[in-house]
mmCIF file of the N, C-alpha and C atoms, coordinates in Angstrom:
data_MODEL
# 
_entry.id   MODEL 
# 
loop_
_atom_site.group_PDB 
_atom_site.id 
_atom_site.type_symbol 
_atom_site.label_atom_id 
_atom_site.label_alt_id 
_atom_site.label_comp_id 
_atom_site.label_asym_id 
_atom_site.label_entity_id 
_atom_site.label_seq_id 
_atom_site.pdbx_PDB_ins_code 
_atom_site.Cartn_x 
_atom_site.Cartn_y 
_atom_site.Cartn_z 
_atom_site.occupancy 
_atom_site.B_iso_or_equiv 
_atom_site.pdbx_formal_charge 
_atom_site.auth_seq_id 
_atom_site.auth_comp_id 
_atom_site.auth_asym_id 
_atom_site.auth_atom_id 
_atom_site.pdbx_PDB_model_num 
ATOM 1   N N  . UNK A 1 1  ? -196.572 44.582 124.961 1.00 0.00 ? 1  UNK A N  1 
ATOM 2   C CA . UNK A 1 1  ? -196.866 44.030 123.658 1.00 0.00 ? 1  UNK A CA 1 
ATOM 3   C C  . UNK A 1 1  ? -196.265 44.949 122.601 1.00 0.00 ? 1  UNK A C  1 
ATOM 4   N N  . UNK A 1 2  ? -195.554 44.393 122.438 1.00 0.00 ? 2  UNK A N  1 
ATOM 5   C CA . UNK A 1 2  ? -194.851 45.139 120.869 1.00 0.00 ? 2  UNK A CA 1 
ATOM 6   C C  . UNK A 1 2  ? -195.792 45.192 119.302 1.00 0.00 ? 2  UNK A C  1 
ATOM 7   N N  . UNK A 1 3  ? -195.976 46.200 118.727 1.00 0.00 ? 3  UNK A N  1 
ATOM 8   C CA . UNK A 1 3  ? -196.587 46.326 117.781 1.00 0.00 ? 3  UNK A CA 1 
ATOM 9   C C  . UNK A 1 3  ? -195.442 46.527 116.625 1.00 0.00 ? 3  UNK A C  1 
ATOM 10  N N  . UNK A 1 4  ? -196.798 46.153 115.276 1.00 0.00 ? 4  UNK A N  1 
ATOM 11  C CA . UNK A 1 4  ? -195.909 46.436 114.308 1.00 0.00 ? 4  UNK A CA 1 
ATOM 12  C C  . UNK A 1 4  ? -196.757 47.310 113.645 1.00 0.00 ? 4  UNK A C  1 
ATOM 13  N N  . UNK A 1 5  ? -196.106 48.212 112.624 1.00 0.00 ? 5  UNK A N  1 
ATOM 14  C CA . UNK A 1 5  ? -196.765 49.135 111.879 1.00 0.00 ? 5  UNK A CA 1 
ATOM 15  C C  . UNK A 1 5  ? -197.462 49.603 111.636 1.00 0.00 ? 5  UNK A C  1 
ATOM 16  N N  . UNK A 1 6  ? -198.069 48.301 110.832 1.00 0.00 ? 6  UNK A N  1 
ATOM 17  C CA . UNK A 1 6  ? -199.202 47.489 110.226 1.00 0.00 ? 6  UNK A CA 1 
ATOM 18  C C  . UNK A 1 6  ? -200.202 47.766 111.291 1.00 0.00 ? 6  UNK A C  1 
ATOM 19  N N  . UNK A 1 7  ? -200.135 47.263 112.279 1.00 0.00 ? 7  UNK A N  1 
ATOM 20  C CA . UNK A 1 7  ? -200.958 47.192 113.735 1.00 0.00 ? 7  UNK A CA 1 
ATOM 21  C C  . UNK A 1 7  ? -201.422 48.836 113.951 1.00 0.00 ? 7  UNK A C  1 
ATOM 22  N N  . UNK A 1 8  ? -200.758 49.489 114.310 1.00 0.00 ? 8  UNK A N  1 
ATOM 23  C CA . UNK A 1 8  ? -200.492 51.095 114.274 1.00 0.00 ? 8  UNK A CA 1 
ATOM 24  C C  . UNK A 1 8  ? -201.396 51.480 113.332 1.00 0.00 ? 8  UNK A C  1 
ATOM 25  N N  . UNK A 1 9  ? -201.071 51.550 112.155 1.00 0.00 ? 9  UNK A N  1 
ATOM 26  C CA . UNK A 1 9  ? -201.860 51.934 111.053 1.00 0.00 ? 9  UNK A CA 1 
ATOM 27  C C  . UNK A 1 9  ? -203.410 51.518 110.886 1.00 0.00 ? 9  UNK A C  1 
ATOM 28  N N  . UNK A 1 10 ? -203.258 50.407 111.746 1.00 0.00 ? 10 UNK A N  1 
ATOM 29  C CA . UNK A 1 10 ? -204.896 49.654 111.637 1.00 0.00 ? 10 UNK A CA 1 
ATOM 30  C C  . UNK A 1 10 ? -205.981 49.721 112.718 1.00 0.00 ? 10 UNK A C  1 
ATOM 31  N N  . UNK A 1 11 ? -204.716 50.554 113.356 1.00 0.00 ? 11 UNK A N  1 
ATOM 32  C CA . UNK A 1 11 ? -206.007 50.443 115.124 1.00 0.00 ? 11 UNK A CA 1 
ATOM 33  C C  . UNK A 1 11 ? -207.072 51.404 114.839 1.00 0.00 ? 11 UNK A C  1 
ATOM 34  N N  . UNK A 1 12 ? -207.828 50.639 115.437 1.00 0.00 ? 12 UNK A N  1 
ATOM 35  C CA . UNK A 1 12 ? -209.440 51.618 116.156 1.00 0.00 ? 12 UNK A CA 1 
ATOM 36  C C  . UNK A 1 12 ? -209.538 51.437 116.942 1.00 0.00 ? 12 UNK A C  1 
ATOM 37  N N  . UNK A 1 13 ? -210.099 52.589 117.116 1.00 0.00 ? 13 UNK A N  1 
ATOM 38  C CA . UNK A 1 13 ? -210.751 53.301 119.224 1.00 0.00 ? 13 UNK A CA 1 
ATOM 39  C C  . UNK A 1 13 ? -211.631 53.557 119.102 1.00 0.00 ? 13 UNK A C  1 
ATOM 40  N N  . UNK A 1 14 ? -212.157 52.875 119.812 1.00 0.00 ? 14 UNK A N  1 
ATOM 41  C CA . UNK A 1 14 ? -214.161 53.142 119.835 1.00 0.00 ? 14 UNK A CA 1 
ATOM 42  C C  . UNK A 1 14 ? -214.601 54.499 120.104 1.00 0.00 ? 14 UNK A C  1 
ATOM 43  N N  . UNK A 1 15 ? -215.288 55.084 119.595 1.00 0.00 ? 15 UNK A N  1 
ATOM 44  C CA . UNK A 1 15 ? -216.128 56.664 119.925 1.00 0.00 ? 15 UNK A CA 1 
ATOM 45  C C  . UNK A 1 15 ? -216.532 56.461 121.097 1.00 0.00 ? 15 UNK A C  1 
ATOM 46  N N  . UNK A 1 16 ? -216.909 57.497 121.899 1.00 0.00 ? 16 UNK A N  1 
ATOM 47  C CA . UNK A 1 16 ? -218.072 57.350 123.127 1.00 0.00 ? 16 UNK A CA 1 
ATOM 48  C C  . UNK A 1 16 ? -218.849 59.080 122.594 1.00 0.00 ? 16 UNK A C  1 
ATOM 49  N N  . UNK A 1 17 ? -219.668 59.012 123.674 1.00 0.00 ? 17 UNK A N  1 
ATOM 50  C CA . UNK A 1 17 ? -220.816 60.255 123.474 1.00 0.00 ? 17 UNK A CA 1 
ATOM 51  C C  . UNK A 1 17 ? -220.821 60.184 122.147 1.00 0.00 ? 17 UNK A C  1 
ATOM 52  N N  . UNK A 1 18 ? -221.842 59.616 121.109 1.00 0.00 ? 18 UNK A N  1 
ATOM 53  C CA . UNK A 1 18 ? -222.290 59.595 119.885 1.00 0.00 ? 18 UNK A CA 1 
ATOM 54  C C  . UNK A 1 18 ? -221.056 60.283 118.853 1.00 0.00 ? 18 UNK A C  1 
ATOM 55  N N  . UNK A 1 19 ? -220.007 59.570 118.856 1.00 0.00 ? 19 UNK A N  1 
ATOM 56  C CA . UNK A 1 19 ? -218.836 59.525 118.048 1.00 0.00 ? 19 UNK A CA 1 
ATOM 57  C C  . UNK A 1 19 ? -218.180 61.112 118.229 1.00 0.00 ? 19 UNK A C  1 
ATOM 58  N N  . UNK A 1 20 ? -218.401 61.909 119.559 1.00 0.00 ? 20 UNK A N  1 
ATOM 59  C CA . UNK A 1 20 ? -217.502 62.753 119.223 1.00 0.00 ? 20 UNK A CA 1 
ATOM 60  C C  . UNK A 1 20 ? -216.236 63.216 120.554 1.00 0.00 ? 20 UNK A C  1 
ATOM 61  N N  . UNK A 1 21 ? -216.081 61.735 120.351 1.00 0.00 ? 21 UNK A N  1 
ATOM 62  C CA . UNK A 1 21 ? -214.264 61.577 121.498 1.00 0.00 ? 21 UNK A CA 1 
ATOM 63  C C  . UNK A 1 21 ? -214.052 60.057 121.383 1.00 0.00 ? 21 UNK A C  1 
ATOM 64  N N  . UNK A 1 22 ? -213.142 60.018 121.643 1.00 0.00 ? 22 UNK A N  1 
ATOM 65  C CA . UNK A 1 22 ? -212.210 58.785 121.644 1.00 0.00 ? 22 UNK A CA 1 
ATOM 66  C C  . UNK A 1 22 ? -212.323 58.218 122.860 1.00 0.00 ? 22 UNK A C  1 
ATOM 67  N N  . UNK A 1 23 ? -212.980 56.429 123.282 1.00 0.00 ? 23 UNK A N  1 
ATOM 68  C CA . UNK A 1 23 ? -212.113 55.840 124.651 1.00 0.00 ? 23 UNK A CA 1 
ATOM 69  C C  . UNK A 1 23 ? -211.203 56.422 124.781 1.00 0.00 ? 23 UNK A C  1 
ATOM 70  N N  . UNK A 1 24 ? -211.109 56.404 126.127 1.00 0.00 ? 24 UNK A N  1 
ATOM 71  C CA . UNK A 1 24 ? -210.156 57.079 126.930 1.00 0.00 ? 24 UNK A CA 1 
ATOM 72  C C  . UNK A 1 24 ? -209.053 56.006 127.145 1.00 0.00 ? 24 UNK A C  1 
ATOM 73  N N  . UNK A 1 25 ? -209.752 54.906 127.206 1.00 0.00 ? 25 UNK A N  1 
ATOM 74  C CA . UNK A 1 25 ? -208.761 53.931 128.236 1.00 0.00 ? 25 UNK A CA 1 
ATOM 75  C C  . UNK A 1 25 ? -208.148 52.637 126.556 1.00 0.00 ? 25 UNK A C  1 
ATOM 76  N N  . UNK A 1 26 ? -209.265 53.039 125.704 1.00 0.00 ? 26 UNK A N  1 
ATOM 77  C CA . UNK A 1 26 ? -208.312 52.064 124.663 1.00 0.00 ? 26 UNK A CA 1 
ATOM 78  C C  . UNK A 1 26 ? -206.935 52.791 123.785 1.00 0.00 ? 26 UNK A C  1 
ATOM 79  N N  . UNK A 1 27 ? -207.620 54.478 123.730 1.00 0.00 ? 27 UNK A N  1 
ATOM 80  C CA . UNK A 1 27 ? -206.552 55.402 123.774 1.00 0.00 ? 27 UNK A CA 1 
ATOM 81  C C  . UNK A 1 27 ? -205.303 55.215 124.271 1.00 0.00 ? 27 UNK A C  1 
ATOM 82  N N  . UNK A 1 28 ? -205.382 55.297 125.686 1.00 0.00 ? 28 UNK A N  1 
ATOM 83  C CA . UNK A 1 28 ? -204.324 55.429 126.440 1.00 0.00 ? 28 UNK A CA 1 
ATOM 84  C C  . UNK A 1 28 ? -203.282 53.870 126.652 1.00 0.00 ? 28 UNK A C  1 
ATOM 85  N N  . UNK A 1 29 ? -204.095 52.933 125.917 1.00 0.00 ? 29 UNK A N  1 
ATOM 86  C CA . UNK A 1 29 ? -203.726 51.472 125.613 1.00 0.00 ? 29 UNK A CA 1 
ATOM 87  C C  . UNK A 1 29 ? -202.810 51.506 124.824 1.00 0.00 ? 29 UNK A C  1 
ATOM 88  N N  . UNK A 1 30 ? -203.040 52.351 123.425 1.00 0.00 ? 30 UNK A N  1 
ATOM 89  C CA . UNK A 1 30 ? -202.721 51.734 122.067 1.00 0.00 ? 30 UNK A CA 1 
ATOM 90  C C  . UNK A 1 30 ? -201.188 53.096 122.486 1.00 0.00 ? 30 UNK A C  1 
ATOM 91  N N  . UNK A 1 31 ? -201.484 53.714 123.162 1.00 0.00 ? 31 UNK A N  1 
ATOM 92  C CA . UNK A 1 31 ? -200.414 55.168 123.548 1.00 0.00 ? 31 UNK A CA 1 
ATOM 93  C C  . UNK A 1 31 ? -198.883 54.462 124.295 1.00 0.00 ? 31 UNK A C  1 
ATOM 94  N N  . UNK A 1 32 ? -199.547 53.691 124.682 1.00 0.00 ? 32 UNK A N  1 
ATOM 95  C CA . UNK A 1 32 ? -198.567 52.469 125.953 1.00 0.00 ? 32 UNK A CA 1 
ATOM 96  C C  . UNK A 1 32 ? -198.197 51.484 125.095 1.00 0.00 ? 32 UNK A C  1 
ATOM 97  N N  . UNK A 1 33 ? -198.826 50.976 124.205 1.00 0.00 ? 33 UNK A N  1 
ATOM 98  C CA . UNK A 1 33 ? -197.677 49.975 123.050 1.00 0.00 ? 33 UNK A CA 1 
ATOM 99  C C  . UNK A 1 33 ? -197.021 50.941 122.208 1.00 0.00 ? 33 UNK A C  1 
ATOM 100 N N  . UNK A 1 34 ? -197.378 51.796 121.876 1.00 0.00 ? 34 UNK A N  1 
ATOM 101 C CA . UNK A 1 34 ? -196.887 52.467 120.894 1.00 0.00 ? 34 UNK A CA 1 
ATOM 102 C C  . UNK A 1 34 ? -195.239 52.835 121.538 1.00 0.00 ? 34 UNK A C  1 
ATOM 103 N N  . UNK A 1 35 ? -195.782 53.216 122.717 1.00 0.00 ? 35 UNK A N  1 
ATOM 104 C CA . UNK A 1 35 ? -194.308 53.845 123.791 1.00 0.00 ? 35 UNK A CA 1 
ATOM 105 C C  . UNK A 1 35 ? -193.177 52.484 123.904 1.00 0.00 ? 35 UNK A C  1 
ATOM 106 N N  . UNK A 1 36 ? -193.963 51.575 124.241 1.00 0.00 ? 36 UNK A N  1 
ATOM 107 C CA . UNK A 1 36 ? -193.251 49.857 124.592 1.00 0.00 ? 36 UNK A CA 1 
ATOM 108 C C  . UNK A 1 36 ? -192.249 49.727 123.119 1.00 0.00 ? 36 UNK A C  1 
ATOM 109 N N  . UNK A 1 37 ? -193.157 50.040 122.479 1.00 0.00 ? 37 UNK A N  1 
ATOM 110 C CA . UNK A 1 37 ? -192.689 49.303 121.060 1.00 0.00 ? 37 UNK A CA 1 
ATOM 111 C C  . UNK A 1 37 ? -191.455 50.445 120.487 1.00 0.00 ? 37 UNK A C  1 
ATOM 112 N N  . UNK A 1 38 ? -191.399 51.097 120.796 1.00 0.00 ? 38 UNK A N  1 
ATOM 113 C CA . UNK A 1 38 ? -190.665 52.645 120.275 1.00 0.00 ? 38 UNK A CA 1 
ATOM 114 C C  . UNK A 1 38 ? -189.171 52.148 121.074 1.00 0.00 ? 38 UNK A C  1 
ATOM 115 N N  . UNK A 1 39 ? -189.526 52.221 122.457 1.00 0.00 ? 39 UNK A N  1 
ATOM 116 C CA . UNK A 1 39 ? -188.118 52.018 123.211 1.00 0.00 ? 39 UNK A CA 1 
ATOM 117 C C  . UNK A 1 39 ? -187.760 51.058 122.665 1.00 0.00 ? 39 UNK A C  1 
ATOM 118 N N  . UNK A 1 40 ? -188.592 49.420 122.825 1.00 0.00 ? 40 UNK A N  1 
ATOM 119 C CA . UNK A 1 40 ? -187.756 48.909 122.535 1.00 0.00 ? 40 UNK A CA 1 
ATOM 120 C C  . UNK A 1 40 ? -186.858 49.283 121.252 1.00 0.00 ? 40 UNK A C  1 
ATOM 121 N N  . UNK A 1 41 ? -187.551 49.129 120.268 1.00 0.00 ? 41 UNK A N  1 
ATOM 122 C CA . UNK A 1 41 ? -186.821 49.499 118.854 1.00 0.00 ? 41 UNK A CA 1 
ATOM 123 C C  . UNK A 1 41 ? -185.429 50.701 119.128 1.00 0.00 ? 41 UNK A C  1 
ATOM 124 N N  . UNK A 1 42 ? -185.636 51.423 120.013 1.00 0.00 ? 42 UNK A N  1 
ATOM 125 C CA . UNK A 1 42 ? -184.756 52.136 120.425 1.00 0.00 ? 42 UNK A CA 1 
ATOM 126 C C  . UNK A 1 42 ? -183.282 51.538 121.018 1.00 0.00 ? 42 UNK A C  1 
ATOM 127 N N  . UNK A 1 43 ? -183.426 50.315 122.078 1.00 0.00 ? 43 UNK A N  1 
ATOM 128 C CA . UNK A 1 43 ? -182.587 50.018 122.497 1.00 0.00 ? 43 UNK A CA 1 
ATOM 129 C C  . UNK A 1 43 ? -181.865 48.922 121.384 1.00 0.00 ? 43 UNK A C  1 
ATOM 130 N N  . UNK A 1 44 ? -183.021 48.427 120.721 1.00 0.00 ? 44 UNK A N  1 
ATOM 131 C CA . UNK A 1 44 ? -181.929 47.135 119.690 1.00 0.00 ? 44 UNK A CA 1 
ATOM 132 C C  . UNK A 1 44 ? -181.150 48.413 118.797 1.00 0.00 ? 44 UNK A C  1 
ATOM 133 N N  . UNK A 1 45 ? -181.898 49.321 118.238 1.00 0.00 ? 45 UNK A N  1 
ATOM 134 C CA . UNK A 1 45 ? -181.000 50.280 117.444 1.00 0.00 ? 45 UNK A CA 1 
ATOM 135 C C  . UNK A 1 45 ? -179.167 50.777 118.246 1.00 0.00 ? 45 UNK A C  1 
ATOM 136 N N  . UNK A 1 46 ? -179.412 50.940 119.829 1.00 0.00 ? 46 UNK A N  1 
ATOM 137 C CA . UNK A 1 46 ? -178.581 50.902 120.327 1.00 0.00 ? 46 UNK A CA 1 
ATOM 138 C C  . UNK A 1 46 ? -177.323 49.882 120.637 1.00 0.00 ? 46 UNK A C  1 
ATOM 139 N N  . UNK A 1 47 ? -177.647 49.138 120.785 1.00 0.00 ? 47 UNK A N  1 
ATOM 140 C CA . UNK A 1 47 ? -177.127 47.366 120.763 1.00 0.00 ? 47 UNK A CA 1 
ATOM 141 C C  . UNK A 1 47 ? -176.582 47.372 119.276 1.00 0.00 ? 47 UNK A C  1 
ATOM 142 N N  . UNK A 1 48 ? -177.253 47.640 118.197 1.00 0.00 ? 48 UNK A N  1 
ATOM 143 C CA . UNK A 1 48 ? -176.811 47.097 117.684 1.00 0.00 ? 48 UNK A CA 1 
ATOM 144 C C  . UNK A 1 48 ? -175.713 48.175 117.104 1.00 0.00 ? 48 UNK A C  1 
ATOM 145 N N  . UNK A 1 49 ? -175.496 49.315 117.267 1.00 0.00 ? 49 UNK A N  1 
ATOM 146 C CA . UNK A 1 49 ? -174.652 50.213 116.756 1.00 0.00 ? 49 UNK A CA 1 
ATOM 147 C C  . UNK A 1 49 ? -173.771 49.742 117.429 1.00 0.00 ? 49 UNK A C  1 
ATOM 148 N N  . UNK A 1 50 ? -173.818 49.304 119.031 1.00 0.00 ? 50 UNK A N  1 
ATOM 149 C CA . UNK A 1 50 ? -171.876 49.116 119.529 1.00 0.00 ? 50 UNK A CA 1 
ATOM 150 C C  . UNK A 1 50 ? -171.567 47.642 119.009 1.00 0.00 ? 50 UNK A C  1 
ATOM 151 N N  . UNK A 1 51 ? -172.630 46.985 118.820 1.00 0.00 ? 51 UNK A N  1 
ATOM 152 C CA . UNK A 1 51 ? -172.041 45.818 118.003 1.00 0.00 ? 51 UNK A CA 1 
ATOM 153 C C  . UNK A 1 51 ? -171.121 45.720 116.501 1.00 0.00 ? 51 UNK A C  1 
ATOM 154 N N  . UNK A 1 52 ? -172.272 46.874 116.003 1.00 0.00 ? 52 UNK A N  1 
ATOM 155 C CA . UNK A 1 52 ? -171.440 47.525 114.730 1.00 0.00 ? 52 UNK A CA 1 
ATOM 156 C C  . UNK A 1 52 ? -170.257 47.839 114.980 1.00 0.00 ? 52 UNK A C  1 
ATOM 157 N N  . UNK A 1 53 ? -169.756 49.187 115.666 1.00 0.00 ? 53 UNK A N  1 
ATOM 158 C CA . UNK A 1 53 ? -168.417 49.450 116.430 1.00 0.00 ? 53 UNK A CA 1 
ATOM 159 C C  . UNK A 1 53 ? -167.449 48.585 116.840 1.00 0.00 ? 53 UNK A C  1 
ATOM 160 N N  . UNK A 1 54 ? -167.902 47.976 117.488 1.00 0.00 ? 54 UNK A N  1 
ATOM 161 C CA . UNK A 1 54 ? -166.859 46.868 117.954 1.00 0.00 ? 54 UNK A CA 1 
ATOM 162 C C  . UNK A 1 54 ? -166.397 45.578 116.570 1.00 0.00 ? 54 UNK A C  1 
ATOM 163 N N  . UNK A 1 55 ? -167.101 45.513 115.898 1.00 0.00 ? 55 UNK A N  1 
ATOM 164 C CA . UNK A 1 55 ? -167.230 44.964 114.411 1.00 0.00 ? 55 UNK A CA 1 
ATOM 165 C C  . UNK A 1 55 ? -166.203 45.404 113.505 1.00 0.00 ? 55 UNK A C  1 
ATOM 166 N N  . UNK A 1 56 ? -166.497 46.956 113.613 1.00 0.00 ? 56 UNK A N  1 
ATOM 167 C CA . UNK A 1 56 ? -165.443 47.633 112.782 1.00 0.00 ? 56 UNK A CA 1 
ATOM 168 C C  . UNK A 1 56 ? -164.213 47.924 113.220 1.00 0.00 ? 56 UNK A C  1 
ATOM 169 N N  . UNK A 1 57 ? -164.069 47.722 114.453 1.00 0.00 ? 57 UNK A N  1 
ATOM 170 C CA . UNK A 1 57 ? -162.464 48.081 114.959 1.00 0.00 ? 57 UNK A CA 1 
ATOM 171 C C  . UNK A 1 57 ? -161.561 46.678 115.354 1.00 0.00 ? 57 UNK A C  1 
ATOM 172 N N  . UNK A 1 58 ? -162.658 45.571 115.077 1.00 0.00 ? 58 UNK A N  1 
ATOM 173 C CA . UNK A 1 58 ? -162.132 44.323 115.159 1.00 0.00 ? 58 UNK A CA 1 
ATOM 174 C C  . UNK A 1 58 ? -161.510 44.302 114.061 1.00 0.00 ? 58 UNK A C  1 
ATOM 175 N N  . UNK A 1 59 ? -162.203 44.697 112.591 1.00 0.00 ? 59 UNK A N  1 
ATOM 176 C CA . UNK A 1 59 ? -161.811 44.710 111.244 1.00 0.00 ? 59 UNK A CA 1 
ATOM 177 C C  . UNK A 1 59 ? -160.668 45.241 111.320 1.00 0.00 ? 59 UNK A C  1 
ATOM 178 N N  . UNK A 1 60 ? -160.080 46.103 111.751 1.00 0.00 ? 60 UNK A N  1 
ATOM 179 C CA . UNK A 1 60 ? -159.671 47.580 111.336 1.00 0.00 ? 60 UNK A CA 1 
ATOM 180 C C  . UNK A 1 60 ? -158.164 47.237 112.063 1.00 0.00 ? 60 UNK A C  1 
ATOM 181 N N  . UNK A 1 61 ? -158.460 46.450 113.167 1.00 0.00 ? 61 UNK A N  1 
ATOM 182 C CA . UNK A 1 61 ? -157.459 45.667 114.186 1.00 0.00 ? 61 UNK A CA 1 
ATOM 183 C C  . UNK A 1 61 ? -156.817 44.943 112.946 1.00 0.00 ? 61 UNK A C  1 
ATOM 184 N N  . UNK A 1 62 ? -157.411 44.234 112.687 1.00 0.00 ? 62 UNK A N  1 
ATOM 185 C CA . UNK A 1 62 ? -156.197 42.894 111.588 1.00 0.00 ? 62 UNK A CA 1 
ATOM 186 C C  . UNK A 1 62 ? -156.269 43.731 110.157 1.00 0.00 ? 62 UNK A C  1 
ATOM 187 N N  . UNK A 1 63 ? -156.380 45.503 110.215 1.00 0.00 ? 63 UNK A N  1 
ATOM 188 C CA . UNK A 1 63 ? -156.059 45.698 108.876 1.00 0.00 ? 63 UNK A CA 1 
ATOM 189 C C  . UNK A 1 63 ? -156.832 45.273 107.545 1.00 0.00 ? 63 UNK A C  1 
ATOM 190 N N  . UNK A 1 64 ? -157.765 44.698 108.044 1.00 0.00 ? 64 UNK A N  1 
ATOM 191 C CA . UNK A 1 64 ? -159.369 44.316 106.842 1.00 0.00 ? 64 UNK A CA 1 
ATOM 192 C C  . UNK A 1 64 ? -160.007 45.185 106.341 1.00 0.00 ? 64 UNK A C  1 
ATOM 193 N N  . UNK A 1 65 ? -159.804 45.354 105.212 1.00 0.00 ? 65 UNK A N  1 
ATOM 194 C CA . UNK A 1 65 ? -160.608 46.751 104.341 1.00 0.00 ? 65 UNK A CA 1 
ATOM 195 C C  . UNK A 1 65 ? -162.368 46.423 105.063 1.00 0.00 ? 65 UNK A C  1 
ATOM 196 N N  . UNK A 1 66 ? -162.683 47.803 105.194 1.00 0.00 ? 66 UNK A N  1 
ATOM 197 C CA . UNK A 1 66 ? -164.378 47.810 105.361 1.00 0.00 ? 66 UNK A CA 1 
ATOM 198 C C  . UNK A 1 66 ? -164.742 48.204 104.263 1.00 0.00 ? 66 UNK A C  1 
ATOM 199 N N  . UNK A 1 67 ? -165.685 47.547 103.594 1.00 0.00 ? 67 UNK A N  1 
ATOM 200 C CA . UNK A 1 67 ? -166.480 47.746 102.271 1.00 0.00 ? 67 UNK A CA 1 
ATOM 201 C C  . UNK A 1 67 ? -167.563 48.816 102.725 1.00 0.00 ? 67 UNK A C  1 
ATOM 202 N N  . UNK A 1 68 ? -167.645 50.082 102.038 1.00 0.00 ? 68 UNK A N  1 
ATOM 203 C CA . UNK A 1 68 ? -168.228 51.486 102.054 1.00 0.00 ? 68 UNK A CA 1 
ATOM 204 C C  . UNK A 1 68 ? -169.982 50.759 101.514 1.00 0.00 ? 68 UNK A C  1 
ATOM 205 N N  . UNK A 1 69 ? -170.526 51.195 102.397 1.00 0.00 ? 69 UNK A N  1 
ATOM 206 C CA . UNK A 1 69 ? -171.968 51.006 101.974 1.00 0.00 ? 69 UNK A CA 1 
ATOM 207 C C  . UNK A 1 69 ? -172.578 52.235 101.043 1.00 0.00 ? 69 UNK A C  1 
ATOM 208 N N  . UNK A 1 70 ? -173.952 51.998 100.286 1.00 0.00 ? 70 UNK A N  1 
ATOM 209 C CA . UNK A 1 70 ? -174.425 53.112 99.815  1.00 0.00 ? 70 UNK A CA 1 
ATOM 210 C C  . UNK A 1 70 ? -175.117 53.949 100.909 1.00 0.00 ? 70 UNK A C  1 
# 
């Protein structure tokens, strides 16, 4: 399950022993999307850089100015 931010920012984990520790197991839940959600974001960041690359040398092939970003 992929999370978003928002989600992240909003989670709660129930206390155990009269609020002084964290579930263990909703812990180790929200630790495992957090990880899911990271890679993925990791691999589209990847994908999409050689897409970029290959983008720009297609350009660059027929001599097409690349417009400089800020």
């Amino acid at each position: 399950m992929l999370l978003t931010p928002k989600e992240v920012r909003e989670a709660k984990i129930s206390t155990r022993f009269f609020g002084t520790g964290y579930d263990i197991e909703e812990t180790d839940r929200l630790l495992d999307n957090c990880e899911q959600t990271i890679e993925a974001v990791g691999t589209h960041l990847v994908e999409m850089k050689r897409a970029m690359l290959k983008l720009t040398q297609l350009l660059e092939a027929h001599n097409i100015p690349i417009p400089q970003t800020i």
